[in-house]
MIVO-875766 format. One record per atom (N, C-alpha, C, O): residue in three letters; x, y, z. Coordinates in steps of 0.1 Angstrom, whole numbers, padded with zeros to 4 digits, always signed. Atoms other than C-alpha are relative to their C-alpha. Layout:
! residues N
alaXYZ...
//
This chain:
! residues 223
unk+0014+0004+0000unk-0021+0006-0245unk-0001-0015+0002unk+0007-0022-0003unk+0005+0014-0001unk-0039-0030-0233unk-0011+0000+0002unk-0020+0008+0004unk+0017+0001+0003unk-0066-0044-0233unk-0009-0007+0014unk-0021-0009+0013unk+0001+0004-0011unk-0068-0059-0198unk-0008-0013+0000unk-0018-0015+0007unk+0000+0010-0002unk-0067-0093-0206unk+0013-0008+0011unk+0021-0014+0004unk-0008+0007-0004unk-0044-0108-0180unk+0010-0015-0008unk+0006-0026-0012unk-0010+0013+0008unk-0014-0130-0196unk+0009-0008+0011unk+0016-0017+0006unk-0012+0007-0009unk+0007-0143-0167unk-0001+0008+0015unk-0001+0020+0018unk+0000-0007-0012unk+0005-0140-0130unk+0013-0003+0006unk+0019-0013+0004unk-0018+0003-0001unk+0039-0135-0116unk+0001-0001+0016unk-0009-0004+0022unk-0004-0003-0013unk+0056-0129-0082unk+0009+0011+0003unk+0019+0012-0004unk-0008-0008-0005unk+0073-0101-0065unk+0011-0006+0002unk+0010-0015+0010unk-0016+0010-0008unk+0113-0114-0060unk+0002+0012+0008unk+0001+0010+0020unk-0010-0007-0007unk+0127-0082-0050unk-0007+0012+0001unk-0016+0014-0007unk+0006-0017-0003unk+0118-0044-0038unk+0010+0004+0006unk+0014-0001+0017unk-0009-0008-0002unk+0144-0020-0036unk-0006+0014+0004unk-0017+0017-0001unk+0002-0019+0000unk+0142+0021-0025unk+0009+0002-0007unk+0020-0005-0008unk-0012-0006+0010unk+0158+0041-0050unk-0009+0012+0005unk-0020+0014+0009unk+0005-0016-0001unk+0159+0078-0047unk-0011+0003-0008unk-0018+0009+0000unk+0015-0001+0006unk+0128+0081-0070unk-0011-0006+0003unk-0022-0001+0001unk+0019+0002-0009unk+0103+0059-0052unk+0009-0017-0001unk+0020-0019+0003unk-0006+0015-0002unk+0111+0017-0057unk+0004-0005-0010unk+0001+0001-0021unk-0006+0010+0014unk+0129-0007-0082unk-0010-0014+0006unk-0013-0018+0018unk+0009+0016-0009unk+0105-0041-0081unk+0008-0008-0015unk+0010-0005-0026unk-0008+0010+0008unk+0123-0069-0096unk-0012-0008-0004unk-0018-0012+0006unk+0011+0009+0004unk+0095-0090-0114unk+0001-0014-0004unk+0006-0014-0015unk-0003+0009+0005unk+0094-0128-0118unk-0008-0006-0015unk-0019-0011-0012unk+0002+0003+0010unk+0086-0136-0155unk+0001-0021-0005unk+0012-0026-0002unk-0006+0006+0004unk+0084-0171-0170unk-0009-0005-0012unk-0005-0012-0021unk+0006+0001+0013unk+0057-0171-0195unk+0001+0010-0012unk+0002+0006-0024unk-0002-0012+0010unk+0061-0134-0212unk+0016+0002-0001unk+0021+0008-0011unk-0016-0004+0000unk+0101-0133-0201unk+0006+0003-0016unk+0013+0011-0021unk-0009+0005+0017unk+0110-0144-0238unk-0007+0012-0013unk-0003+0013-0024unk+0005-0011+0011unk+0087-0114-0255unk+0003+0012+0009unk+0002+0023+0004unk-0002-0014-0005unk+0094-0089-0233unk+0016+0007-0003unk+0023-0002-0001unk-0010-0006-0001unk+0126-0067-0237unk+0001+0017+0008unk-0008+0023+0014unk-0002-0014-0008unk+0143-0031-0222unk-0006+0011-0009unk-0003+0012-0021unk+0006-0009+0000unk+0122-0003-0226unk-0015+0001-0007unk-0022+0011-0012unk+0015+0004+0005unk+0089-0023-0234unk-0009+0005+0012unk-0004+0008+0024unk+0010-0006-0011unk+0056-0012-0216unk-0007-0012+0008unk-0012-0022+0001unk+0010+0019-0003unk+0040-0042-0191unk-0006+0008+0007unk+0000+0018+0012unk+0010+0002-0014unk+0013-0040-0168unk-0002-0005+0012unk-0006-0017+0012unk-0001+0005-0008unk+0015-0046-0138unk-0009+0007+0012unk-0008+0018+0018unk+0012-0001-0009unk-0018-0051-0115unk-0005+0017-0003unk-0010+0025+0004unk+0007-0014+0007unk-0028-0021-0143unk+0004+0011+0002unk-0002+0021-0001unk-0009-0010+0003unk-0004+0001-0139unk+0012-0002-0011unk+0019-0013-0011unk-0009+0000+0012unk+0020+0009-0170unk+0012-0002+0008unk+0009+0002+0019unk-0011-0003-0004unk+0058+0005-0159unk+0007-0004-0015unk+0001-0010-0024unk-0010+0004+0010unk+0088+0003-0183unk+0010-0010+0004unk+0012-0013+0015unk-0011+0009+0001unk+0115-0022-0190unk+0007+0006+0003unk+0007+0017-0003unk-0017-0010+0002unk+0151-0008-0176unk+0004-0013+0000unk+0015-0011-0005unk-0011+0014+0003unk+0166-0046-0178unk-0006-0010+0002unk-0018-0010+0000unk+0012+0012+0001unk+0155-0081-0174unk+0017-0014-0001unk+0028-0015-0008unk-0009+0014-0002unk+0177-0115-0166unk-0008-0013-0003unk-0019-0012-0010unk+0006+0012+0002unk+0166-0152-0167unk-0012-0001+0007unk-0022-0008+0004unk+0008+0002-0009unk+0147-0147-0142unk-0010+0008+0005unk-0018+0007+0014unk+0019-0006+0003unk+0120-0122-0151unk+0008+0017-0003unk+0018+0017-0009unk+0000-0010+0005unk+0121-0081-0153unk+0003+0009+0010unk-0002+0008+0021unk+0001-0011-0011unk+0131-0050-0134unk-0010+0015-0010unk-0011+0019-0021unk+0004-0012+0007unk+0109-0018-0136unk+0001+0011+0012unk-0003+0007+0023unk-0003-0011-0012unk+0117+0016-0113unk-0017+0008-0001unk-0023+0011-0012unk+0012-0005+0003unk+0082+0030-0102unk+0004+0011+0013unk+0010+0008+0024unk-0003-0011-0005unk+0083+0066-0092unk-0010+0001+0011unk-0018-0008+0015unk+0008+0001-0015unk+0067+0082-0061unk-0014+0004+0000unk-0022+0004+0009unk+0013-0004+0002unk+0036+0094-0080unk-0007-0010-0004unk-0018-0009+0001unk+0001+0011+0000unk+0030+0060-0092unk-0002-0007+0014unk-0013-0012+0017unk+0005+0008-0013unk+0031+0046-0059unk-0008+0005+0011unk-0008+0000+0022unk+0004-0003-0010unk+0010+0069-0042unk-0016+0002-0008unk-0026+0005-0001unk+0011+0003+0005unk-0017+0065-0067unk-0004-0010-0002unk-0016-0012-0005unk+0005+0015+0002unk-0015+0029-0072unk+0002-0012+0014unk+0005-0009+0025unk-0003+0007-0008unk-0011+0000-0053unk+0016-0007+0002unk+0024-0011+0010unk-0017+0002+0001unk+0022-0008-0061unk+0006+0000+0011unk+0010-0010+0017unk-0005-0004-0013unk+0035+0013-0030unk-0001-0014+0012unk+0009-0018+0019unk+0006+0009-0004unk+0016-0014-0014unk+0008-0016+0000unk+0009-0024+0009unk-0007+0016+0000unk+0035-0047-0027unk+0007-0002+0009unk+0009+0007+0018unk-0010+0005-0014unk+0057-0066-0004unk+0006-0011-0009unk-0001-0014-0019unk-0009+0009+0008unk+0082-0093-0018unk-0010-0013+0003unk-0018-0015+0012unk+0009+0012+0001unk+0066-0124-0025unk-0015+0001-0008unk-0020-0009-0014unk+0012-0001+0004unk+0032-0110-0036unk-0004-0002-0013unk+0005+0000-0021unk+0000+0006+0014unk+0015-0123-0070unk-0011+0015-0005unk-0020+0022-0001unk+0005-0014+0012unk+0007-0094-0099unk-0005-0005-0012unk+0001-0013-0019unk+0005+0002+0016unk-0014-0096-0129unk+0013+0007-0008unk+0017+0018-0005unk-0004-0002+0014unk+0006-0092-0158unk-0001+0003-0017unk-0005-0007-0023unk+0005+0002+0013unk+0002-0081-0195unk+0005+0013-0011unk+0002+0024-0011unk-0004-0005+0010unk+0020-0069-0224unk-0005+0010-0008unk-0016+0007-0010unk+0005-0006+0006unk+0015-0037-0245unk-0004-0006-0011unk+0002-0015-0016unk+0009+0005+0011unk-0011-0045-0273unk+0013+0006-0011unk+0020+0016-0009unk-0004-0006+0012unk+0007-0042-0308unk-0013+0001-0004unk-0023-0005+0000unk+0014-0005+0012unk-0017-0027-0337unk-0002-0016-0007unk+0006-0025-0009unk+0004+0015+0007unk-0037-0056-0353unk-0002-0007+0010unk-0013-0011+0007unk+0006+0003-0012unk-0043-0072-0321unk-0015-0003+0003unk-0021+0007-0001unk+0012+0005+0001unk-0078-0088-0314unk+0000+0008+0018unk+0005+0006+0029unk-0003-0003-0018unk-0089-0064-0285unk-0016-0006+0007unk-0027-0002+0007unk+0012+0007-0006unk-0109-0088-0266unk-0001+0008+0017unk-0007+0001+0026unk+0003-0006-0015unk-0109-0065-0232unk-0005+0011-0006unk-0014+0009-0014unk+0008-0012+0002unk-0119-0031-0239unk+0017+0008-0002unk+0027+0001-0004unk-0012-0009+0006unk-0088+0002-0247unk+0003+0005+0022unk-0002+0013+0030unk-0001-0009-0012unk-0071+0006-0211unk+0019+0006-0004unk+0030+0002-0008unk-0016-0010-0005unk-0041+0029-0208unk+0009-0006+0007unk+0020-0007+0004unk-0009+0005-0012unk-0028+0013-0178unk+0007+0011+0010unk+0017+0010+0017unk-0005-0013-0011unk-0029+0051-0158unk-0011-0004+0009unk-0022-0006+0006unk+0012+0001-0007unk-0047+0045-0128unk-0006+0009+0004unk-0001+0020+0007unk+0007-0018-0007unk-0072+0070-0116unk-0003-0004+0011unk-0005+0006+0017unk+0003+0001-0017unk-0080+0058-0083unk+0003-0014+0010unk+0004-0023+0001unk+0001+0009-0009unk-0077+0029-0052unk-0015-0005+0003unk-0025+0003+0003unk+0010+0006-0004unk-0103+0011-0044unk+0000-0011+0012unk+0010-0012+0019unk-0001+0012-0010unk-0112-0020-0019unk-0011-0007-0005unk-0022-0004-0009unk+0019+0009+0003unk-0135-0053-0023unk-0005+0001+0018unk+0001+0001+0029unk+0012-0001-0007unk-0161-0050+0000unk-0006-0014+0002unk-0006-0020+0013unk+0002+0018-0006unk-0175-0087-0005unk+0005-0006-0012unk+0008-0001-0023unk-0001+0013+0012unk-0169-0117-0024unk-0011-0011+0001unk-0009-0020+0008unk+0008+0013-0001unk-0199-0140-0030unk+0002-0007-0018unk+0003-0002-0029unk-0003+0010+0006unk-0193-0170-0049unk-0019-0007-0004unk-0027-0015+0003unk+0014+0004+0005unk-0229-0175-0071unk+0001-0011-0011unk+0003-0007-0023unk-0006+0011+0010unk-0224-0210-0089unk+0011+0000-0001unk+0019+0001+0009unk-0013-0006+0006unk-0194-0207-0112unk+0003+0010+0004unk+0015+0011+0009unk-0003-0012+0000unk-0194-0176-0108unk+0009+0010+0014unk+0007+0006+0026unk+0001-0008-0009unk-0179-0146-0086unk-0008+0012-0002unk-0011+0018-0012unk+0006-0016+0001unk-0197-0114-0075unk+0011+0006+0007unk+0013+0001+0018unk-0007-0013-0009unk-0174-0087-0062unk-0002+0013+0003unk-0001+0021-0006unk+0009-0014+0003unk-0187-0057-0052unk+0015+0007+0007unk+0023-0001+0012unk-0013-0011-0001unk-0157-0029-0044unk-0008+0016+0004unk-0018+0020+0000unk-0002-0016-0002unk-0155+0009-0029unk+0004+0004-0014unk+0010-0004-0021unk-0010-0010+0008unk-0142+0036-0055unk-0001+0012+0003unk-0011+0015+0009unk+0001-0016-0004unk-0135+0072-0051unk-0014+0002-0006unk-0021-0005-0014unk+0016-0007+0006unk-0166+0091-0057unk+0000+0008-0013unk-0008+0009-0022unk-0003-0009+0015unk-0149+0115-0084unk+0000-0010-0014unk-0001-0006-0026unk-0001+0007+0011unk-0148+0082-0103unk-0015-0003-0006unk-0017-0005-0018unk+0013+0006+0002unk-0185+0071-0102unk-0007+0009-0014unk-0016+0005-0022unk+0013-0006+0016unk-0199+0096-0132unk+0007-0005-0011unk+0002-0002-0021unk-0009+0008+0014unk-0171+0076-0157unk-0010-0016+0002unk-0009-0025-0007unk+0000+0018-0004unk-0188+0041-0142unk-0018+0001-0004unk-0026+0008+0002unk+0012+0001+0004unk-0219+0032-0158unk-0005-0018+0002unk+0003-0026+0007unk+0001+0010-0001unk-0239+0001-0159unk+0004-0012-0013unk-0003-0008-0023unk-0006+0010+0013unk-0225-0029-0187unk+0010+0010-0002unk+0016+0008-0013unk-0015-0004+0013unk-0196-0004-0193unk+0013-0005+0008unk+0013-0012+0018unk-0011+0007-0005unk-0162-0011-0189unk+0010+0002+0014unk+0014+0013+0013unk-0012-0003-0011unk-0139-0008-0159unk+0012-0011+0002unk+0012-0024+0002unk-0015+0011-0008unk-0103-0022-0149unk+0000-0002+0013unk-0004+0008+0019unk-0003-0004-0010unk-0096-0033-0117unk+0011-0012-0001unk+0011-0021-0009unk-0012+0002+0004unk-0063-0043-0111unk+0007-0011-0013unk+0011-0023-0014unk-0004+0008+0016unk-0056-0046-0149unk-0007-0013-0006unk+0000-0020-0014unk+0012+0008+0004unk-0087-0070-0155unk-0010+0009-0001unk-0014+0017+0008unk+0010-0010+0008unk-0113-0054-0182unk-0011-0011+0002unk-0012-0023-0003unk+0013+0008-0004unk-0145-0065-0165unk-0011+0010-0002unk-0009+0022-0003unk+0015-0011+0000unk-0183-0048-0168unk-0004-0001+0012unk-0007-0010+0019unk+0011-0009-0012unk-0199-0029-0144unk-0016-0011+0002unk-0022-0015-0009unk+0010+0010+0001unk-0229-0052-0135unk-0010+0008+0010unk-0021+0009+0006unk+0007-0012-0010unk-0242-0027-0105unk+0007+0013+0007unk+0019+0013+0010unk-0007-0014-0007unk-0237+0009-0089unk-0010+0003+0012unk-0022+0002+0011unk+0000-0007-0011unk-0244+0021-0059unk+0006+0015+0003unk+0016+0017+0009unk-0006-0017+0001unk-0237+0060-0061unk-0001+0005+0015unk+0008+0012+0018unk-0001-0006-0015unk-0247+0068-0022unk+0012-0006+0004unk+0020+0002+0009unk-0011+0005-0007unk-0221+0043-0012unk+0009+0002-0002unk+0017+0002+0007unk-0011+0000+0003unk-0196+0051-0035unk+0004-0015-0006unk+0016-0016-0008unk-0002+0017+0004unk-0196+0012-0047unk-0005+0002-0010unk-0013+0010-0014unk+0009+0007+0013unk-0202-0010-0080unk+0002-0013+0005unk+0004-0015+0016unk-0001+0016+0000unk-0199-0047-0084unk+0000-0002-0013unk-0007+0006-0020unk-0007+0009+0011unk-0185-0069-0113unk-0003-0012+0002unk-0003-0016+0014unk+0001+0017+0000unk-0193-0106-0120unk+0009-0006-0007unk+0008-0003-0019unk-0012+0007+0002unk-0162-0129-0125unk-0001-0011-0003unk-0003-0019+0007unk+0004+0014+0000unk-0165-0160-0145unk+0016-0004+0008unk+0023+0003+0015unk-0005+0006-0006unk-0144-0185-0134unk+0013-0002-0004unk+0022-0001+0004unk-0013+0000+0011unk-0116-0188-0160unk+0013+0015+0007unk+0024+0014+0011unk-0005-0012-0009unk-0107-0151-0146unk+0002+0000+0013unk+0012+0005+0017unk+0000+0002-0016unk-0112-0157-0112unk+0015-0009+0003unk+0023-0006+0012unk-0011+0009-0005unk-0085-0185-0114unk+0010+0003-0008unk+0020-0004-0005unk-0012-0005+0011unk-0062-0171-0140unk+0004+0014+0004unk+0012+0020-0003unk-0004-0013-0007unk-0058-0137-0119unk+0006+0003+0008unk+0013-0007+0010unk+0001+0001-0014unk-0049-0123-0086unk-0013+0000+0006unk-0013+0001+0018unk+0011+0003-0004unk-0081-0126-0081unk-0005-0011+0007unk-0015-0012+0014unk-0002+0015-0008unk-0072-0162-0068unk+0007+0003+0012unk+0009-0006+0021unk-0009-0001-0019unk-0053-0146-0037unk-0011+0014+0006unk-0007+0021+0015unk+0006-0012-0007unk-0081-0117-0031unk-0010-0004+0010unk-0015-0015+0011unk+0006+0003-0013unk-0097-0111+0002unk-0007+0014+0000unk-0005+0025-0007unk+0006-0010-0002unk-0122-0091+0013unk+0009+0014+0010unk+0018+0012+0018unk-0014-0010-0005unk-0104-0055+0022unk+0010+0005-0009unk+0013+0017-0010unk-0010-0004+0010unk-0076-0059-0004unk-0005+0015-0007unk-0016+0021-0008unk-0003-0020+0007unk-0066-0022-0021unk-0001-0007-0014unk+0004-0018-0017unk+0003+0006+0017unk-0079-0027-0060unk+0004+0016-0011unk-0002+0027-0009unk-0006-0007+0015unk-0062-0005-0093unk-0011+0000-0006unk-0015-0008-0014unk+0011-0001+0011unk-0094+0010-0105unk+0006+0009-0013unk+0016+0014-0009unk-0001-0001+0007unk-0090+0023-0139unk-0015+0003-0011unk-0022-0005-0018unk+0018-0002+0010unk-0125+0041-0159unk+0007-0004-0010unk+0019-0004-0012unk-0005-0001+0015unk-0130+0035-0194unk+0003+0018-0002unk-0002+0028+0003unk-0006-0012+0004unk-0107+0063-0212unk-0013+0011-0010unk-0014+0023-0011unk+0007-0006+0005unk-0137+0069-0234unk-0011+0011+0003unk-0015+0019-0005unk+0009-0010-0006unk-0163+0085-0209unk+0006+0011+0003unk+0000+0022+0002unk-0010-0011-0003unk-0133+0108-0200unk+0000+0013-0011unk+0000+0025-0008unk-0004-0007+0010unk-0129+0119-0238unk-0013+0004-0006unk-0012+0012-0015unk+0015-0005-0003unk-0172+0123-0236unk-0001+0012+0010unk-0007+0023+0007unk+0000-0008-0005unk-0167+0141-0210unk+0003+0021-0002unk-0004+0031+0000unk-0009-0009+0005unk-0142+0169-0221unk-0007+0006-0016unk-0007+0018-0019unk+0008-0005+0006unk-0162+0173-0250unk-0011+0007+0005unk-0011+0020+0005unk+0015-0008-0006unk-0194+0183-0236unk+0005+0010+0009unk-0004+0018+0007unk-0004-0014-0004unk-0177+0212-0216unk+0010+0007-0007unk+0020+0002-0011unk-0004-0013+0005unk-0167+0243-0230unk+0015+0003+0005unk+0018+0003+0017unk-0011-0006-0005unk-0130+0255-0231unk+0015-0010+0000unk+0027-0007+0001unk-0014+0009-0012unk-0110+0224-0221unk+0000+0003+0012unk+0011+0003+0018unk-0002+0003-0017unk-0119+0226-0186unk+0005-0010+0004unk+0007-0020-0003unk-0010+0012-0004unk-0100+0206-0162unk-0015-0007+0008unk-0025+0000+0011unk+0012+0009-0011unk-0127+0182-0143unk-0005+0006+0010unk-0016+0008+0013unk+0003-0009-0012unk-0121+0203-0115unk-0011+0012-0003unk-0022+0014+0003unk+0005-0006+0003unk-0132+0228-0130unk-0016+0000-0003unk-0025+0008+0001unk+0009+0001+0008unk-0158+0216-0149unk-0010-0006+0013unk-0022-0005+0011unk+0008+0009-0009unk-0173+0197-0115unk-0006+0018+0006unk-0017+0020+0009unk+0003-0014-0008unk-0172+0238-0100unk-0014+0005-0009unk-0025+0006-0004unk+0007-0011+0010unk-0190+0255-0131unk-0013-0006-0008unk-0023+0001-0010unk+0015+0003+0001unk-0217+0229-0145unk+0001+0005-0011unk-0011+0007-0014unk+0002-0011+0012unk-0212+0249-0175unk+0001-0008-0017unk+0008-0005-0026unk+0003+0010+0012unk-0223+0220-0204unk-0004+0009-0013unk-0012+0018-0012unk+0005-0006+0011unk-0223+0230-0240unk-0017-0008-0003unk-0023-0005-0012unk+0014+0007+0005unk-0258+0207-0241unk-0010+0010+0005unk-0012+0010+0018unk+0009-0006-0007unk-0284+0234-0242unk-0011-0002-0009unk-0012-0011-0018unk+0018+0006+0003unk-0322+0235-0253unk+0007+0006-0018unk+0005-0001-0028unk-0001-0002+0009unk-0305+0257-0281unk+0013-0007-0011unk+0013-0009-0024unk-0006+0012+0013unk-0276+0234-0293unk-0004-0011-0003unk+0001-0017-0013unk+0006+0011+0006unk-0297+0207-0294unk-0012-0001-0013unk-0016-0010-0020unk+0011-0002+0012unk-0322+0223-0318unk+0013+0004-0013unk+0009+0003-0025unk-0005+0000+0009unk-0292+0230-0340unk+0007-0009-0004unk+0014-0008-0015unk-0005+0013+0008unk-0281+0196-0342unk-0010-0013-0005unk-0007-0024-0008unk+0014+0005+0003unk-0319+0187-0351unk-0009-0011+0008unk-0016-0020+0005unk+0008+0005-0010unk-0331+0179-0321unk-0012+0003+0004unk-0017-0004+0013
//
């Protein structure tokens, strides 16, 4: 679990093929000294594990399901990744509760620069838009920012990025186009799954429409 505060922006040294999908060698030189083998990091909001780690930062093996849902697949040697350590308990969670599973790709769309500030407005899958509300939370690649507007015909939202973020991110190398690690909050998910009958799968539940909220459970929870 994190909280998608970025701690350290690093570099790609190395990308290997391994029979399971890629090995990415990671350059470390602020978290190197807390991190150890078989710890959880983030990387551009994707979970990977520790398999080893030298002077010179961290290796983690990311499989082929990982790289074909995240951007990862995407890196190239050289490229700079947000970073950030699994939360221990007791932890001040000043981002919001992200997992670090991504649920979809995304793209920015624009970048306007209003004052200090950025605006970014971004694509997301459309399966994602009924998790994305307005003021709630969303990740994009492993930065816990709010939702500031939606656009549902387009398939778009937009985020406003103070400055601190903007320049402490990869957000300092993004271009309009770049592929973005969206991430909903986990919580509309676990709203979700409630309100339908069964444990339906999403799929399911998107087919059937079939909500326990009816005129009569609401009068029996004194509505």
């Amino acid at each position: 679990m994190f909280t998608g505060l970025v701690k350290e922006v690093s570099r790609i040294l190395e990308i290997k093929n391994i029979a399971s999908g890629k090995q990415l060698f990671v350059e470390s030189k602020d978290l190197l000294h807390d991190i150890e083998v078989d710890d959880s990091v983030s990387i551009n909001g994707a979970c990977q594990t520790v398999i080893r780690k030298n002077d010179k930062g961290f290796f983690v093996e990311s499989v082929k399901t990982t790289l074909e849902k995240s951007t990862l697949g995407l890196l190239r040697q050289g490229d700079m990744v947000n970073l950030e350590l699994a939360m221990k308990l007791g932890d001040r969670l000043g981002g919001h509760l992200v997992q670090g599973h991504v649920n979809g790709i995304g793209a920015a769309t624009s970048i306007k620069k209003i004052g200090e500030n950025y605006e970014l407005n971004f694509s997301l899958p459309s399966e994602l838009l009924k998790y994305t509300v307005l003021e709630g939370s969303i990740t994009l690649n492993g930065i816990s920012l709010t939702v500031s507007a939606i656009d549902r015909e387009a398939a778009a939202a937009q985020v406003s990025v103070i400055p601190h973020t903007w320049k402490n991110t990869v957000f300092n190398y993004l271009k309009t186009g770049d592929k973005l690690n969206i991430e909903v909050d986990i919580l509309a998910k676990y709203v979700e799954s409630l309100f339908y009958k069964g444990g339906k799968s999403p799929q399911s539940v998107e087919k059937t429409k079939k909500s326990i909220i009816t005129e009569e459970w609401l009068k029996s929870q004194g509505y």
